[in-house]
Residue, then its C-alpha position, 0 to 999 in steps of 0.5 A: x412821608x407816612x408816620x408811624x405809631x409804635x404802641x408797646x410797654x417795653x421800652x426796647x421794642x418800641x425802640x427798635x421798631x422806631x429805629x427800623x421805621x427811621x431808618x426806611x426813611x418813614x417818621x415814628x412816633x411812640x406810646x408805651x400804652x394804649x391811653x398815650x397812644x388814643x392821646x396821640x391819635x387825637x393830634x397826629x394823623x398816622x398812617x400805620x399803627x404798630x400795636x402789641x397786644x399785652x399791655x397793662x390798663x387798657x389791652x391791644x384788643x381793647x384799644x382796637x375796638x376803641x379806635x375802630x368805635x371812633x372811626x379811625x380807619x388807620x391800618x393797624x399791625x398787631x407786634x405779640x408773641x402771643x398770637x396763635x391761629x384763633x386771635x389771627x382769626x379773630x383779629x382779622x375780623x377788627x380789622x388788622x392789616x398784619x401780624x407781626x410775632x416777636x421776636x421778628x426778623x427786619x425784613x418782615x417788619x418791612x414787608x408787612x409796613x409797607x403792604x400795610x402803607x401800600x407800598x410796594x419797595x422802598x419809598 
């Protein structure tokens, strides 16, 4: 069963996030920052990362560059309000499986999960 980090300050997106995730029947775990969730990546084998990109301390971009620098191929779906085309394209070049743009509809964190996970339906 794929495990899933969600990695976001707002306690309520985490939530909801983890509440979808649960309920499709994959696992979840939560970081509320990017340094919680480098502490987690090192213990954990995750198979999906849901990352926002606003975050205080260490930035979304920040913590992709530190994640593909260690060599960690983990899929990675950016969850921001604040994508326009030229972070798509730029994020595209690190290396991320999917956009998400808050505020999101259910199926489309389904959908871009499971293309992520390559899954195709439910599991």
């Amino acid at each position: 069963m794929p495990l899933v980090l969600i990695v976001d300050d707002d306690f309520a997106i985490r939530d909801v996030l983890r509440e979808i995730v649960t309920l499709y029947g994959y696992k979840a775990t939560t970081a509320d920052s990017a340094k919680e969730a480098m502490t987690i990546l090192t213990k954990e084998k995750i198979d999906l990362i849901f990352l926002d990109m606003q975050m205080p301390d260490i930035t979304g971009d920040q913590f992709l560059d530190f994640i593909r620098k260690k060599g960690f191929q983990t899929p990675v779906v950016v969850v921001s309000a604040h994508v326009d085309k030229e972070v798509a394209r730029r994020l595209g070049a690190v290396g991320i499986n999917g956009i998400i743009t808050k505020p999101f509809l259910v199926e489309r964190v389904i959908d871009v999960m499971n293309r992520a996970l390559g899954i195709e339906g439910k599991p």
